[in-house]
PDB file of N, CA, C and O in Angstrom:
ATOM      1  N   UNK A   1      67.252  56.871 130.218  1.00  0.00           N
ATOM      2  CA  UNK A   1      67.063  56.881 128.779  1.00  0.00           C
ATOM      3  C   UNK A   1      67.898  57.980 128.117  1.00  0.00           C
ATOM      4  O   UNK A   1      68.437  57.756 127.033  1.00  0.00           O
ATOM      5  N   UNK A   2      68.062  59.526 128.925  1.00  0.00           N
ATOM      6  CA  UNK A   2      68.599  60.516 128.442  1.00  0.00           C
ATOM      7  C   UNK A   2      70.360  60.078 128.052  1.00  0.00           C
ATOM      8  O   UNK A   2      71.162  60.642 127.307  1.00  0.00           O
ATOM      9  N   UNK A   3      70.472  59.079 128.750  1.00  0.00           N
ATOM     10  CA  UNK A   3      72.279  58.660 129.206  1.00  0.00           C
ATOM     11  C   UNK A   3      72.398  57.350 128.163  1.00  0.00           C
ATOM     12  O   UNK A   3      73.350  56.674 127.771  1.00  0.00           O
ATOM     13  N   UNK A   4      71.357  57.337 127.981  1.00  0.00           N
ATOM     14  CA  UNK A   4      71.649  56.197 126.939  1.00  0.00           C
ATOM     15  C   UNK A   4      71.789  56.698 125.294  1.00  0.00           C
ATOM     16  O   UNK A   4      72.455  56.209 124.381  1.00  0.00           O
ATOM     17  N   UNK A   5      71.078  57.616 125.317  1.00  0.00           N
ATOM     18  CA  UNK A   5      70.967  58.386 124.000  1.00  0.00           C
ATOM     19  C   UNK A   5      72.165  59.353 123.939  1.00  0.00           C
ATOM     20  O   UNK A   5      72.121  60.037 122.917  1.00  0.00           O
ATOM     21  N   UNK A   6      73.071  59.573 124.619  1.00  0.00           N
ATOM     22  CA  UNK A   6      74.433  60.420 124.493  1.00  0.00           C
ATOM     23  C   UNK A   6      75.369  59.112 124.697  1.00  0.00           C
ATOM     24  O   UNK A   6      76.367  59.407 124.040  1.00  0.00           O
ATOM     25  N   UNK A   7      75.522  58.210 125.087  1.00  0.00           N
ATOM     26  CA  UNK A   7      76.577  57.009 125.403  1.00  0.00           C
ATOM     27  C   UNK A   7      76.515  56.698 124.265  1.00  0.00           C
ATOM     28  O   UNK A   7      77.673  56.784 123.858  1.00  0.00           O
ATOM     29  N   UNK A   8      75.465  56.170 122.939  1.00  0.00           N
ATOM     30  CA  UNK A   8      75.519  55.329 122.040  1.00  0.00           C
ATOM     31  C   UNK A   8      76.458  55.945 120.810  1.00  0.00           C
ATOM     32  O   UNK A   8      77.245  55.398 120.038  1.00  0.00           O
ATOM     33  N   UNK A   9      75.964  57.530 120.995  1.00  0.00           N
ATOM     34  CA  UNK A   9      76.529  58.196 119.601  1.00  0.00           C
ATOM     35  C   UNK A   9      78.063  58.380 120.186  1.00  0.00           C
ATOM     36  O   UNK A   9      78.913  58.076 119.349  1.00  0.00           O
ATOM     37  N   UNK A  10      78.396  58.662 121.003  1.00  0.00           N
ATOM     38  CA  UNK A  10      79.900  58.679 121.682  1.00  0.00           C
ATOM     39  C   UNK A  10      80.640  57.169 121.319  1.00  0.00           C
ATOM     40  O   UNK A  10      81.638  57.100 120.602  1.00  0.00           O
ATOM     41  N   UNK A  11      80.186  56.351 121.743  1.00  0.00           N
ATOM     42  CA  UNK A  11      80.986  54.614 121.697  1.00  0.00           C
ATOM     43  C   UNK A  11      81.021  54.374 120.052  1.00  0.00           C
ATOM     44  O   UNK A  11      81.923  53.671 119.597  1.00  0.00           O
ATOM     45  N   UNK A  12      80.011  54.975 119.145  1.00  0.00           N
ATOM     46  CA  UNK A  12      79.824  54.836 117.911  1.00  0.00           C
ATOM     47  C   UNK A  12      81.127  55.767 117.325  1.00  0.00           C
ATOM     48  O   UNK A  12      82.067  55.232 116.737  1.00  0.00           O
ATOM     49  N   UNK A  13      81.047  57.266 117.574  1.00  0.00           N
ATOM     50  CA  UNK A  13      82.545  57.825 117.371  1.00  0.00           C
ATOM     51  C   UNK A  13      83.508  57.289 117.717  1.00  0.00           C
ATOM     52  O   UNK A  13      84.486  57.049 117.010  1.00  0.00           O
ATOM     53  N   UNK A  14      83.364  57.024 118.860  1.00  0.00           N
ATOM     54  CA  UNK A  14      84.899  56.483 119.698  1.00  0.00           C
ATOM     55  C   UNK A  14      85.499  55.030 118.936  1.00  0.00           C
ATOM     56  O   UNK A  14      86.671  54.698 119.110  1.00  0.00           O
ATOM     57  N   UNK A  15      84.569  54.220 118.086  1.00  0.00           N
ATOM     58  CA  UNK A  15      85.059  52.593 117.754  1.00  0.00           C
ATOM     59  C   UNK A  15      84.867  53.210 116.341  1.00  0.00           C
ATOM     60  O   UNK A  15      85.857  53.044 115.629  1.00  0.00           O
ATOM     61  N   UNK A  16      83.628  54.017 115.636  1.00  0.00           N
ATOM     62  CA  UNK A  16      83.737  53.609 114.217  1.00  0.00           C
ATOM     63  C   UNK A  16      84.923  54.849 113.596  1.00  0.00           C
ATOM     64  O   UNK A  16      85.693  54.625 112.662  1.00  0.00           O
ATOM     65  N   UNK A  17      84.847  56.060 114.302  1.00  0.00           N
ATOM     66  CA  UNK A  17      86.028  56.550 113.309  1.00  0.00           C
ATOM     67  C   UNK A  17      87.165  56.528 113.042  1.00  0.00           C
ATOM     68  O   UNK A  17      87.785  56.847 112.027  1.00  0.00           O
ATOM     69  N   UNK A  18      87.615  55.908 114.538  1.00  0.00           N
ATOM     70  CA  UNK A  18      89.282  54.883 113.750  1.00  0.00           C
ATOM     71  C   UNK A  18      89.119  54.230 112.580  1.00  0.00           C
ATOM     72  O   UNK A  18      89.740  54.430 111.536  1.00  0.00           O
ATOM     73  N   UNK A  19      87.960  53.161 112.861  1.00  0.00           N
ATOM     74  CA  UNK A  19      88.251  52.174 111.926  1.00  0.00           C
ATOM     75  C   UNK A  19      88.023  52.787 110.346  1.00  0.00           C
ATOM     76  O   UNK A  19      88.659  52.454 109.346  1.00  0.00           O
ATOM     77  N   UNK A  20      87.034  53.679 110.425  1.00  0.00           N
ATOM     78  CA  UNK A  20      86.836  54.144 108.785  1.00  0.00           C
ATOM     79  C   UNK A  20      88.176  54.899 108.625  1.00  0.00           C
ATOM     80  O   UNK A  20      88.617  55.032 107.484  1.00  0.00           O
ATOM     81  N   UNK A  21      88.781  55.346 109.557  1.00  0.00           N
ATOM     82  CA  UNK A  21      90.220  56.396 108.883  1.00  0.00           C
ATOM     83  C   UNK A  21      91.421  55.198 108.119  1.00  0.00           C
ATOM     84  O   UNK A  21      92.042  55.296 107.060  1.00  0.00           O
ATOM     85  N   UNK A  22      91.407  53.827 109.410  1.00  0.00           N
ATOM     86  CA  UNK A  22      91.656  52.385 108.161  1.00  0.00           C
ATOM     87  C   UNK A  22      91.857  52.400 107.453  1.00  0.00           C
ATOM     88  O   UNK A  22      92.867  52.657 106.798  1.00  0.00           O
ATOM     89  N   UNK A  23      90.123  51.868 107.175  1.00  0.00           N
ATOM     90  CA  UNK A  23      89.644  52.100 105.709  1.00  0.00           C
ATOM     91  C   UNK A  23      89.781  52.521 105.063  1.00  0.00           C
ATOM     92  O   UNK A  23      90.187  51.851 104.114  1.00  0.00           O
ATOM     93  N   UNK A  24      89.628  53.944 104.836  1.00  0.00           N
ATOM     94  CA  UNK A  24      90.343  54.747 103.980  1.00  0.00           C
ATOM     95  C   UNK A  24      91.598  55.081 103.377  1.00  0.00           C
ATOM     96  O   UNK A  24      91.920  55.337 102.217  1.00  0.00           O
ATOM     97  N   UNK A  25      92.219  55.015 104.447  1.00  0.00           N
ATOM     98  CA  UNK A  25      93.806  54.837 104.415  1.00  0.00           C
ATOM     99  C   UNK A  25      94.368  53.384 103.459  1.00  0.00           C
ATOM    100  O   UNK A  25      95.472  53.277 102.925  1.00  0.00           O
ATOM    101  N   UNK A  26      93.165  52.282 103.447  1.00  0.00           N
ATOM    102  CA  UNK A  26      93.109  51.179 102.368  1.00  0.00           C
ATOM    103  C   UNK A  26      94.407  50.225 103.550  1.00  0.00           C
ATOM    104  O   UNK A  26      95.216  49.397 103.132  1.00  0.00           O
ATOM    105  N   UNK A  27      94.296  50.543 104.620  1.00  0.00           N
ATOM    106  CA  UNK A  27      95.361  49.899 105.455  1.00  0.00           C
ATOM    107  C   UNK A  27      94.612  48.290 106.150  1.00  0.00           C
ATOM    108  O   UNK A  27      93.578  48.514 106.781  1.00  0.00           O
ATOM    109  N   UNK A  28      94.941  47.095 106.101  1.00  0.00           N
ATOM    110  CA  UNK A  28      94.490  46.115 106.399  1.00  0.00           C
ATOM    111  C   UNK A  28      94.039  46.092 108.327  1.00  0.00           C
ATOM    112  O   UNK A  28      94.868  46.225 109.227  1.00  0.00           O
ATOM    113  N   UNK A  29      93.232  45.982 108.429  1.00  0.00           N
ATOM    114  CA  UNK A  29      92.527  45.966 110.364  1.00  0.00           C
ATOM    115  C   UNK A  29      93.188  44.859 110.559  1.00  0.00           C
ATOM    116  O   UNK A  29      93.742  45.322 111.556  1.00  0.00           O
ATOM    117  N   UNK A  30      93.807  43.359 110.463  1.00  0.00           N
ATOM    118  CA  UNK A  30      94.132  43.100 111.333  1.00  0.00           C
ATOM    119  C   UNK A  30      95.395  43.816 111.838  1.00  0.00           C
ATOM    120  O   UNK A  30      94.898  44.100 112.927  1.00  0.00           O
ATOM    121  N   UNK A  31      95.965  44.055 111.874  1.00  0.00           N
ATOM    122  CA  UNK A  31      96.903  44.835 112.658  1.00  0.00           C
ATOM    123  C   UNK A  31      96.734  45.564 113.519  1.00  0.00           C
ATOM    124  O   UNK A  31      97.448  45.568 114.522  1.00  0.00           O
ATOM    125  N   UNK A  32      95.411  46.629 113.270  1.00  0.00           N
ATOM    126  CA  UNK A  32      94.785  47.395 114.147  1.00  0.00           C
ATOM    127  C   UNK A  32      94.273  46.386 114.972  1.00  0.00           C
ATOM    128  O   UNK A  32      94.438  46.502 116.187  1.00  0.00           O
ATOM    129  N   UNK A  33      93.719  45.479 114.548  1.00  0.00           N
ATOM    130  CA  UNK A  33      93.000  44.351 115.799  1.00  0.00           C
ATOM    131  C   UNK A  33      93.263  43.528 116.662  1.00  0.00           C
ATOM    132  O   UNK A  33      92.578  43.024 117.552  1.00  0.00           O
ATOM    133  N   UNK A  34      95.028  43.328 116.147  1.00  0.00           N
ATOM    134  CA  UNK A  34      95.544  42.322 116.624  1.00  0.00           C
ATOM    135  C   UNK A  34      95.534  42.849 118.478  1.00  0.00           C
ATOM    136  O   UNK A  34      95.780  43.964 118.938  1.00  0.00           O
ATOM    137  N   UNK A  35      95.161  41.594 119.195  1.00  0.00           N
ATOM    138  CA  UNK A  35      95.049  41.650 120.678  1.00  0.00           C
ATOM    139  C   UNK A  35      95.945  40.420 121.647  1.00  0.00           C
ATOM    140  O   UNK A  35      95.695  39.215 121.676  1.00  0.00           O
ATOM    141  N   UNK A  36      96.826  41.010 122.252  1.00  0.00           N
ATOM    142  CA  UNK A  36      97.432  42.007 122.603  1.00  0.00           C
ATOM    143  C   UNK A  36      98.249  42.875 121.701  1.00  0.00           C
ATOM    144  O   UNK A  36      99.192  42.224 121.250  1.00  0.00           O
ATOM    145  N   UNK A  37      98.231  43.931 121.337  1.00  0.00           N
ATOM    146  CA  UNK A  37      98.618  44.363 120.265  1.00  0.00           C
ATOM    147  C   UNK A  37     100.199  44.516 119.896  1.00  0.00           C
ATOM    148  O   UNK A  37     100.652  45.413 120.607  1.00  0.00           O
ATOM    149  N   UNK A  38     101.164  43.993 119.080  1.00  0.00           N
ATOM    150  CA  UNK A  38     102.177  43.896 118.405  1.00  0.00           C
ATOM    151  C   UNK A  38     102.638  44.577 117.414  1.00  0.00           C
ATOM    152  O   UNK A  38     102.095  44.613 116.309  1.00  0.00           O
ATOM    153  N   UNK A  39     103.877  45.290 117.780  1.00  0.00           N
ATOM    154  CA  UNK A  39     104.844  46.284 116.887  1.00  0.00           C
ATOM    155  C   UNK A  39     105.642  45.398 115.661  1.00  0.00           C
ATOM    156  O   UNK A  39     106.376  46.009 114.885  1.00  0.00           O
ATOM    157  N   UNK A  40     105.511  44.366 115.572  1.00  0.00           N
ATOM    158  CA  UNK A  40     106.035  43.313 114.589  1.00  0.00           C
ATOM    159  C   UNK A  40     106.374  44.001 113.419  1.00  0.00           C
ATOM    160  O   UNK A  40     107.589  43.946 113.228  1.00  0.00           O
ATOM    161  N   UNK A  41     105.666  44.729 112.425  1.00  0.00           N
ATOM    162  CA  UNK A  41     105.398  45.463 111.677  1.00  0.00           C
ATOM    163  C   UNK A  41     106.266  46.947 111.562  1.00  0.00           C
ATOM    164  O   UNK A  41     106.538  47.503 110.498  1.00  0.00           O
ATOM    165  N   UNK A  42     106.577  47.373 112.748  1.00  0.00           N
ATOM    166  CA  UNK A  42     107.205  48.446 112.755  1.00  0.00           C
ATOM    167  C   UNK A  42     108.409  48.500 112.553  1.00  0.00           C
ATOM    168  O   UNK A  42     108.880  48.424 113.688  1.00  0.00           O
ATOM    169  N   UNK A  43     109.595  48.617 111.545  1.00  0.00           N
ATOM    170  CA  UNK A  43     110.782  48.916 111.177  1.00  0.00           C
ATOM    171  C   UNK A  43     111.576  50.978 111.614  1.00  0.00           C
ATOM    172  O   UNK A  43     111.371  52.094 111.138  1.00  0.00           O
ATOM    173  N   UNK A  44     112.265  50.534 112.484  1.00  0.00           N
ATOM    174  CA  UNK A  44     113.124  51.374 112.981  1.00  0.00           C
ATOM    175  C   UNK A  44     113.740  52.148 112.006  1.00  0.00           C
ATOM    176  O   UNK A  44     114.008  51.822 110.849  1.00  0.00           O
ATOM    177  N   UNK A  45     113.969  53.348 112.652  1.00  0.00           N
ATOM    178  CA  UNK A  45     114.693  53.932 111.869  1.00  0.00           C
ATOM    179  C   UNK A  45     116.521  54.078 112.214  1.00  0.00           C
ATOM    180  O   UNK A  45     116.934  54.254 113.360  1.00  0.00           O
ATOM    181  N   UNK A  46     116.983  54.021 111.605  1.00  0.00           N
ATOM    182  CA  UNK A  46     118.847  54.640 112.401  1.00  0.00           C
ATOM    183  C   UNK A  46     119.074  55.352 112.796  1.00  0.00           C
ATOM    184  O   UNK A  46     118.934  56.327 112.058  1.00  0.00           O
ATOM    185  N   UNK A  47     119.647  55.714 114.298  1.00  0.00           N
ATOM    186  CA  UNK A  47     119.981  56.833 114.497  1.00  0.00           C
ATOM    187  C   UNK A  47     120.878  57.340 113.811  1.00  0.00           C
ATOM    188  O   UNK A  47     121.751  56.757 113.169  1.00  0.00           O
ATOM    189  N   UNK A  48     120.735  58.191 113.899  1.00  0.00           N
ATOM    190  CA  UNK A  48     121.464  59.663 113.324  1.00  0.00           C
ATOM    191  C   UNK A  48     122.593  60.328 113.933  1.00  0.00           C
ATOM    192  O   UNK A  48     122.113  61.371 114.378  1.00  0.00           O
ATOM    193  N   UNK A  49     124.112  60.297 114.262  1.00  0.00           N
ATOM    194  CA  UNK A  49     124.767  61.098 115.376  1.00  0.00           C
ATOM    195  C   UNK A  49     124.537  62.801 114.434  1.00  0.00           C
ATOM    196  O   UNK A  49     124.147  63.799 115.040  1.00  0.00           O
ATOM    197  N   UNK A  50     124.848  62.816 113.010  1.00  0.00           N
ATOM    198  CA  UNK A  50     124.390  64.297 112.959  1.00  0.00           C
ATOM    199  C   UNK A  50     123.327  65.120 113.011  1.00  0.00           C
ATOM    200  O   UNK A  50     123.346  66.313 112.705  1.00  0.00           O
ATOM    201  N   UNK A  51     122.109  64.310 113.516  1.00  0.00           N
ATOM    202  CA  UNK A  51     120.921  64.846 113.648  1.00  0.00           C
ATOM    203  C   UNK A  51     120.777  65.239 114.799  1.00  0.00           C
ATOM    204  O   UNK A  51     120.219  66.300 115.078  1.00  0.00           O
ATOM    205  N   UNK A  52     121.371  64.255 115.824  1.00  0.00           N
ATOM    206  CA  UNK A  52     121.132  64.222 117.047  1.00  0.00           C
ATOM    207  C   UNK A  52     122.733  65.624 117.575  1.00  0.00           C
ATOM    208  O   UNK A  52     122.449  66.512 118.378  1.00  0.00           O
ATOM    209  N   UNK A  53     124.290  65.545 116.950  1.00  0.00           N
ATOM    210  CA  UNK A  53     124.813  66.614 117.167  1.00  0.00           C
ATOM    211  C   UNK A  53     123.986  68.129 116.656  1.00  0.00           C
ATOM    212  O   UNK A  53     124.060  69.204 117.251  1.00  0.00           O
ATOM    213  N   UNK A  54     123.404  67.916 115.717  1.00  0.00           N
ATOM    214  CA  UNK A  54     122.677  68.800 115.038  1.00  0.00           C
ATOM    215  C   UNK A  54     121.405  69.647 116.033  1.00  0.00           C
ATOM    216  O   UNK A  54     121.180  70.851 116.156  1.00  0.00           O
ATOM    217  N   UNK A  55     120.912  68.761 116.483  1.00  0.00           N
ATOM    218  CA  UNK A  55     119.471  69.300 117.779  1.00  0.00           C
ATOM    219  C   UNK A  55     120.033  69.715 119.102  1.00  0.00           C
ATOM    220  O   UNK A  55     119.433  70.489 119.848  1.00  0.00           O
ATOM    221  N   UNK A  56     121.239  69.166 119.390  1.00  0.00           N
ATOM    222  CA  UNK A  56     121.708  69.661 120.839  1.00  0.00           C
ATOM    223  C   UNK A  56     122.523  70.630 120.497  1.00  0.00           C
ATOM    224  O   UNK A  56     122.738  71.334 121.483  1.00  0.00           O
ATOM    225  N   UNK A  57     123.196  71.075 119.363  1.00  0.00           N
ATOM    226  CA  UNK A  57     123.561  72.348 119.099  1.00  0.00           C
ATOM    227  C   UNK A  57     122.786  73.648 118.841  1.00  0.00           C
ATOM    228  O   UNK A  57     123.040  74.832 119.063  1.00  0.00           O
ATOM    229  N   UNK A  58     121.681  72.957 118.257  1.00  0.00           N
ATOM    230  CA  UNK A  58     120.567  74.276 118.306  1.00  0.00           C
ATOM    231  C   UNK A  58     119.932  74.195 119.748  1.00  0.00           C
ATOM    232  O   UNK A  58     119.819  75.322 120.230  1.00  0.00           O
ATOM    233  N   UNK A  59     119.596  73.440 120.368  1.00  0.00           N
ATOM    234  CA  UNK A  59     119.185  73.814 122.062  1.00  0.00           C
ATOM    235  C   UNK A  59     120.059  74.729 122.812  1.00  0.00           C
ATOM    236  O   UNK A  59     119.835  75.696 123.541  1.00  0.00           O
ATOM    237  N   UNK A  60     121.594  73.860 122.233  1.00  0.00           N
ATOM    238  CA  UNK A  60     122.590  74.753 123.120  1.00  0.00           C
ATOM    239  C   UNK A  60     122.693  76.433 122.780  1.00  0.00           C
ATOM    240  O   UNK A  60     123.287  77.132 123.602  1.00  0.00           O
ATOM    241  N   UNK A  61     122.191  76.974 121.734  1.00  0.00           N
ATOM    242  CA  UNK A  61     122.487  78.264 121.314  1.00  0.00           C
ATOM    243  C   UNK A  61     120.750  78.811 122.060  1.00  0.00           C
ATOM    244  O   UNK A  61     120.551  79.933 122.526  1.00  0.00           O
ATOM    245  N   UNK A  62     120.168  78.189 122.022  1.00  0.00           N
ATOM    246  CA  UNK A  62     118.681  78.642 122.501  1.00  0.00           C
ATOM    247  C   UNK A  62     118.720  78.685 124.126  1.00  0.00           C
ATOM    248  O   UNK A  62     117.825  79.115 124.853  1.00  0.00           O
ATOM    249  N   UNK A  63     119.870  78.179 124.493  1.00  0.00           N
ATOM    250  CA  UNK A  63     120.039  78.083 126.190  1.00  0.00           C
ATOM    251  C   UNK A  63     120.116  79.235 126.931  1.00  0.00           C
ATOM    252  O   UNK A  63     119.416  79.244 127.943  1.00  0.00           O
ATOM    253  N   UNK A  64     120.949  80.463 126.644  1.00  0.00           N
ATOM    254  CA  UNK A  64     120.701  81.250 126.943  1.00  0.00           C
ATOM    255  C   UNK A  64     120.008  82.352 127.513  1.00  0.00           C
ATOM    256  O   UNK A  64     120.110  83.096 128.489  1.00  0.00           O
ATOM    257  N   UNK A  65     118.927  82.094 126.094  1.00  0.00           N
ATOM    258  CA  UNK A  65     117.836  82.974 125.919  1.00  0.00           C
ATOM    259  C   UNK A  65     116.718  82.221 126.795  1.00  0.00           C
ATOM    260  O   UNK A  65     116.115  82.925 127.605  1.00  0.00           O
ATOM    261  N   UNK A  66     116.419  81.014 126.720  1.00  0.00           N
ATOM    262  CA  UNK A  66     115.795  80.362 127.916  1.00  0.00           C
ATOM    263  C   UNK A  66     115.950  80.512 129.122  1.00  0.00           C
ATOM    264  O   UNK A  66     114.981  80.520 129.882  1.00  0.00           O
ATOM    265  N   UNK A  67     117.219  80.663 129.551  1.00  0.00           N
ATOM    266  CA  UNK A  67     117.704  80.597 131.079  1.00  0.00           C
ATOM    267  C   UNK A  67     117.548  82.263 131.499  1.00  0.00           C
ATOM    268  O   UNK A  67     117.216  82.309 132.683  1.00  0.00           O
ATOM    269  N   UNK A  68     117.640  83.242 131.085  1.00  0.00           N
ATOM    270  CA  UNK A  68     117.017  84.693 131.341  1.00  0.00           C
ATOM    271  C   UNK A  68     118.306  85.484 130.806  1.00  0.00           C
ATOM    272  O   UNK A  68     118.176  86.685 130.571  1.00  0.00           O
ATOM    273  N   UNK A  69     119.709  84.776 130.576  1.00  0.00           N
ATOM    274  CA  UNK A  69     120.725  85.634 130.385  1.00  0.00           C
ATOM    275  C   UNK A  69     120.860  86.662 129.867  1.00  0.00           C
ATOM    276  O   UNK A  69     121.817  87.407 130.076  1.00  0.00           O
ATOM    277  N   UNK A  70     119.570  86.983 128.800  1.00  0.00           N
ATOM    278  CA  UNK A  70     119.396  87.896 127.860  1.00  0.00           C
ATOM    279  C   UNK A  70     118.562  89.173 128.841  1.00  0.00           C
ATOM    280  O   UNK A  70     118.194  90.262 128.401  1.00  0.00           O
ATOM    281  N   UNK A  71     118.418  88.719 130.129  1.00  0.00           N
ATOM    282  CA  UNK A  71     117.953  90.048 130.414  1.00  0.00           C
ATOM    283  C   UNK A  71     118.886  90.939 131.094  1.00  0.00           C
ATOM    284  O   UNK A  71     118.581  91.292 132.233  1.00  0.00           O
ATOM    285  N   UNK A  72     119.726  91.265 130.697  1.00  0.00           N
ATOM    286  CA  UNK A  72     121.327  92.186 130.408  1.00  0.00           C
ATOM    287  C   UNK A  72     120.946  93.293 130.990  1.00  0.00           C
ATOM    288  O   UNK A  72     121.249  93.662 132.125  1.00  0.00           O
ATOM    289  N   UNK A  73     120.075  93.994 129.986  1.00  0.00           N
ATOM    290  CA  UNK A  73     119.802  95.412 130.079  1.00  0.00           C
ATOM    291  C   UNK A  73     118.794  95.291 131.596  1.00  0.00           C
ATOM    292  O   UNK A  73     119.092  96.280 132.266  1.00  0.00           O
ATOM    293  N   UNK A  74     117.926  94.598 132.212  1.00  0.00           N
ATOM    294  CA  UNK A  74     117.615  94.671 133.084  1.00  0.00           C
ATOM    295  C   UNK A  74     118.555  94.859 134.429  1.00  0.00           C
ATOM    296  O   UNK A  74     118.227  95.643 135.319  1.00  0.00           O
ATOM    297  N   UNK A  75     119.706  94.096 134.485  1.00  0.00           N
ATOM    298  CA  UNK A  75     120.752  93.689 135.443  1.00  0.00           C
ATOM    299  C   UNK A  75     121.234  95.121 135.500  1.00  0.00           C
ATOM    300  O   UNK A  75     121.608  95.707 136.516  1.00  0.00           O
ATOM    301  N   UNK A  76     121.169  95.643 134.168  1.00  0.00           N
ATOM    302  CA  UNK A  76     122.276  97.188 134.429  1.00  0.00           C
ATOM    303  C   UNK A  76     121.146  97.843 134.930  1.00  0.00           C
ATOM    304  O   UNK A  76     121.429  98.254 136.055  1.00  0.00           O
ATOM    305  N   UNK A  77     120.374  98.038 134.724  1.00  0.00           N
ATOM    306  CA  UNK A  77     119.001  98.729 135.416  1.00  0.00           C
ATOM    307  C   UNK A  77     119.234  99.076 137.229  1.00  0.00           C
ATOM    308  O   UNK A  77     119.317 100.082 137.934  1.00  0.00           O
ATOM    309  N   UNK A  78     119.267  97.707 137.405  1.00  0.00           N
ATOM    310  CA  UNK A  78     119.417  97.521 138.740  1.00  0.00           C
ATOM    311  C   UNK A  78     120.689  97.897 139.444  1.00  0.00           C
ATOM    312  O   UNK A  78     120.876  98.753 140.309  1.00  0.00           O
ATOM    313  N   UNK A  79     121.334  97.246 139.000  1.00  0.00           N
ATOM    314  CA  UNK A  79     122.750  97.852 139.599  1.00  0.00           C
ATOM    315  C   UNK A  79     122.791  99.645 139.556  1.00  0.00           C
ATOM    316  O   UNK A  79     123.105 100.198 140.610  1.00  0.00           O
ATOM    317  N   UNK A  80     122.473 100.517 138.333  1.00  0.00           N
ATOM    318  CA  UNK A  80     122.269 101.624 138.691  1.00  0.00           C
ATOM    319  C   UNK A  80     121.291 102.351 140.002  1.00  0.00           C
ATOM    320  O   UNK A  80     121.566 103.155 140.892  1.00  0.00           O
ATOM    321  N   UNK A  81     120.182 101.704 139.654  1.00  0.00           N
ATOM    322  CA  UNK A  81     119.158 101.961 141.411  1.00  0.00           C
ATOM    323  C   UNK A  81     120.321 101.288 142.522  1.00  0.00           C
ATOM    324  O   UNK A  81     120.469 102.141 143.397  1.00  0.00           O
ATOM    325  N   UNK A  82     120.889 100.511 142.713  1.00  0.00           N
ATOM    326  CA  UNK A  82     121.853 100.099 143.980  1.00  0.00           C
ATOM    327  C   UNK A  82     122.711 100.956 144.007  1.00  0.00           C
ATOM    328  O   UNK A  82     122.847 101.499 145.103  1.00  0.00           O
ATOM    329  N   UNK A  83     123.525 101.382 142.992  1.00  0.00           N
ATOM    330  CA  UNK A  83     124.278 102.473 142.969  1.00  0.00           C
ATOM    331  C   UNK A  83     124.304 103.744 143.489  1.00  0.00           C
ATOM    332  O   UNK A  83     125.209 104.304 144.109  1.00  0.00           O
ATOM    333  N   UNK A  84     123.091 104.185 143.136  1.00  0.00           N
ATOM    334  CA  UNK A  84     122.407 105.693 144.035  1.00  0.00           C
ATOM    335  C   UNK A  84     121.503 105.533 145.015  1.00  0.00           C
ATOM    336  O   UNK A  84     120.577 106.334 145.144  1.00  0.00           O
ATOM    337  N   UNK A  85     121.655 104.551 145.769  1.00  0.00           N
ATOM    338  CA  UNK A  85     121.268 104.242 147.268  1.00  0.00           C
ATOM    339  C   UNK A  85     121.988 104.172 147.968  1.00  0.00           C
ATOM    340  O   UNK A  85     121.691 103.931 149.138  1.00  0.00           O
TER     341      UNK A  85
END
């Protein structure tokens, strides 16, 4: 009985607050309902080559600093301790 009284209010969140966000949204359910469900509806967007040159140029400047290169001042660190050994 205890498992039944936590399952009901869960399946009740889990099915009704999609559908009221829908609703609200004033967006028509069949679409949401349609089974097996279909992208029919969905219009693409164009790629972009300057968006896309645009994002791999900012990765490429962030590469660096990702890969550890920036720890410079550490490297000289070390090489001085090797130095006076």
């Amino acid at each position: 009985m205890r498992v039944v009284v936590k399952v009901i209010p869960l399946v009740l969140l889990l099915v009704g607050l999609p559908l009221l966000g829908i609703i609200m949204a004033g967006q028509p359910l069949d679409h949401y309902l349609d089974f097996p469900p279909r992208t029919h509806y969905v219009h693409q967007a164009p790629f972009s080559w300057t968006v896309f040159r645009g994002g791999s140029g900012w990765l490429d400047s962030l590469f660096p600093f990702l890969s550890g290169a920036s720890r410079v001042a550490d490297y000289a660190a070390v090489s001085r301790v090797v130095r006076l050994s």
